[in-house]
N, C-alpha and C positions, 0 to 999 in steps of 0.2 A: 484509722485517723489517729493523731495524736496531737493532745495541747503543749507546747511549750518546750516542744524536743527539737525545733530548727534551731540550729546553729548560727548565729547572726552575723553578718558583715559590715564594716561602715559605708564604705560605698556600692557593695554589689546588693546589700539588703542582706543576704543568705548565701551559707559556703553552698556549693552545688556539692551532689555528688560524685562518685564515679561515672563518667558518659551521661552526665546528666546537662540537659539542652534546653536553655531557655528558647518559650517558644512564644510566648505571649506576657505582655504588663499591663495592667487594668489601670484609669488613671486614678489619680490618691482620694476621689470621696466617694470611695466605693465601701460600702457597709457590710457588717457580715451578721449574723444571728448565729447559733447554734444551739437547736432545742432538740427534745425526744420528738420521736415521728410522731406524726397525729394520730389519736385512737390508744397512745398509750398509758396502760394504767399501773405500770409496778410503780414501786414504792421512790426509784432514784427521781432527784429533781436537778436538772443538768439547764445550765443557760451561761452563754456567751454570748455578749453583745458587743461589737465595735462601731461607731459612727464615722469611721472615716479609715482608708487603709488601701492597701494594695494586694491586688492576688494576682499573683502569679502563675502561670502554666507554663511546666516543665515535658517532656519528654517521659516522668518517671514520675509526677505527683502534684497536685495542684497548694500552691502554699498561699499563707493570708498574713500580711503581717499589719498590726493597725497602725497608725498613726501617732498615736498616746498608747504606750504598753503599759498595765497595769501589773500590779503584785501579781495577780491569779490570770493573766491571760497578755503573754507577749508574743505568741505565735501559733499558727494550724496548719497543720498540712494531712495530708490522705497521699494514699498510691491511687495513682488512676484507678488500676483494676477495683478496687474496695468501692468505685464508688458508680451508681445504677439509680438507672428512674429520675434522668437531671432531665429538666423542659427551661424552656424560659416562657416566661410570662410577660407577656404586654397590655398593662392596661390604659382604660380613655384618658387617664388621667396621670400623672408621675412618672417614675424611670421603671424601663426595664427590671426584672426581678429572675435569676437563674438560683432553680429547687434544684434540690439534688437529695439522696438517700446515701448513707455512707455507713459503710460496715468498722467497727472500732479493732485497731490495733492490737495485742498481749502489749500492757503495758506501756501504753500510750496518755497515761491519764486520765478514759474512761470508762467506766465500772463495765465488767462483764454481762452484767446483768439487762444492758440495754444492746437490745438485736440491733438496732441501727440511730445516725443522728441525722436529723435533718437540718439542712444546710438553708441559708437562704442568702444572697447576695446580690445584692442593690446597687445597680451603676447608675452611680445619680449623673453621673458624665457619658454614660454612651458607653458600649463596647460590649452588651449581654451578648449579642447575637455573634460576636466575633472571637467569645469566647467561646461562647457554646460549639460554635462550627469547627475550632482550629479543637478543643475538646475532644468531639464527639468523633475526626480523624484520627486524631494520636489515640485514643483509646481502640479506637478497631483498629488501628497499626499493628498494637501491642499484643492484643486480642489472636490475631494473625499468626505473630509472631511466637507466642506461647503456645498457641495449639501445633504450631509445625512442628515446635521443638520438641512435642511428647511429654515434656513435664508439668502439665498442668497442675498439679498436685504442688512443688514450686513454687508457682506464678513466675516472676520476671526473674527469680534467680537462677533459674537456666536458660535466660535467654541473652544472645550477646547484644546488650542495647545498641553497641555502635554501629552495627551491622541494618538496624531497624531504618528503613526507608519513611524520611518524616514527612518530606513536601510532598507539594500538589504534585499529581501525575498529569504529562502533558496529554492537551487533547489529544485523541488519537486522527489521524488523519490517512485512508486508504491509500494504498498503490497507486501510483499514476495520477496523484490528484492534481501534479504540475502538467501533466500531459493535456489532461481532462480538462483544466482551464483554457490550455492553450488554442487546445480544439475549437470549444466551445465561441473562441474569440470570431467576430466577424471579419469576413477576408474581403478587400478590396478587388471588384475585376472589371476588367473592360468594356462587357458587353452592355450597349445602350439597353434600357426599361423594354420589359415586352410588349407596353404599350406605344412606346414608341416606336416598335420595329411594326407592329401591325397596326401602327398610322400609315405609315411607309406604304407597306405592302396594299393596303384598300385605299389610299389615293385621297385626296383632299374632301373635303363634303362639297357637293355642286351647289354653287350659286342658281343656275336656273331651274325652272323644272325641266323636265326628258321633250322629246320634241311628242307631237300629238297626245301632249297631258290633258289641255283646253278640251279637246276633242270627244277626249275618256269620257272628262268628268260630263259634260253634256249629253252624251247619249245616256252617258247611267242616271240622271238625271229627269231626262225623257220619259225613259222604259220607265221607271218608278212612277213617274205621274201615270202614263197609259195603264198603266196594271191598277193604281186606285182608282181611277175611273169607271174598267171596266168592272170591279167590283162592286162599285155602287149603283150599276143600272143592273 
């Protein structure tokens, strides 16, 4: 990371660099902090604070530039790869807050003697989560992209940025999946309901009963009484 080493623009904000791809813009009352990590005790005492600003996400580095630039503090930027252990946080209460841990530059502005800075930035408008995500892709892009290339040792100077595939990958979607709908579709066909073919075929329900029904039920009727009868003598 380094303070105060972006190059400025009047209307783009910042000169890009070579192949370098705006990918995301934070809106303007977005905050930034920059302290030592927590738990740290050497001697440097290191603080950047902005109340209002813009960060940027690039293809090649995340930049912050504030609103009001002061004598000591009119821009920040890091290379993606320097920077690890970023979360966002959402609490009950205020705006989204995305941490981040960031390893310092040769000569960037700050002192060697601090293993890393801890970032913290405040979207008091909305947009943590959309930076984190579109972030957390272009850094495994990059990630990718340096380890094929063999030069890890490097980092992105061996690798050809333009080359780097930045958007979303479309869903995949299997073989045949136009087929497989098509099938699936229901087909219209001639044949009347099977309940109404074997209506058909068993014939209407009778109106009367069968002939010698009367007849049935009175003899079975009969036999039933003679048989308790003869039981109970």
């Amino acid at each position: 990371m380094s303070i105060n080493w972006v190059m400025l623009h009047d209307q783009e904000g910042f000169v890009r660099l070579p192949n370098e791809r705006l990918i995301y813009t934070s809106p303007p009352r977005t905050t930034l902090a920059l302290t030592p990590p927590s738990g740290y005790k050497g001697p440097e005492a290191l603080s950047f604070q902005s109340s209002a600003g813009c960060i940027y996400l690039t293809n090649q580095r995340i930049i912050y530039l504030p609103s009001q630039a002061s004598d000591n503090f009119q821009s920040f930027s890091s290379p993606l790869l320097n920077v690890r252990d970023s979360h966002v946080s959402a609490p009950f209460f205020g705006p989204n807050v995305w941490t981040a841990l960031i390893k310092p530059v040769a000569g960037g502005g700050i002192s060697s003697s601090l293993p890393a800075i801890q970032i913290k930035v405040t979207f008091k408008e909305g947009g943590a989560f959309d930076f984190h995500t579109n972030f957390e892709r272009i850094r495994e892009r990059l990630e990718q992209a340096v380890e094929n290339s063999g030069e890890s040792a490097r980092g992105l100077q061996g690798v050809d940025l333009a080359g780097v595939h930045l958007e979303e990958l479309p869903a995949y979607e299997g073989p045949g999946s136009n087929n497989t709908s098509q099938s699936a579709a229901p087909t219209h066909t001639s044949n009347p309901p099977a309940n109404n073919q074997r209506a058909s075929v068993i014939g209407p329900e009778p109106m009367e009963p069968p002939p010698g029904y009367e007849e049935v039920q009175q003899q079975s009727v009969a036999d039933a009484l003679e048989e308790r009868l003869r039981r109970a003598t």
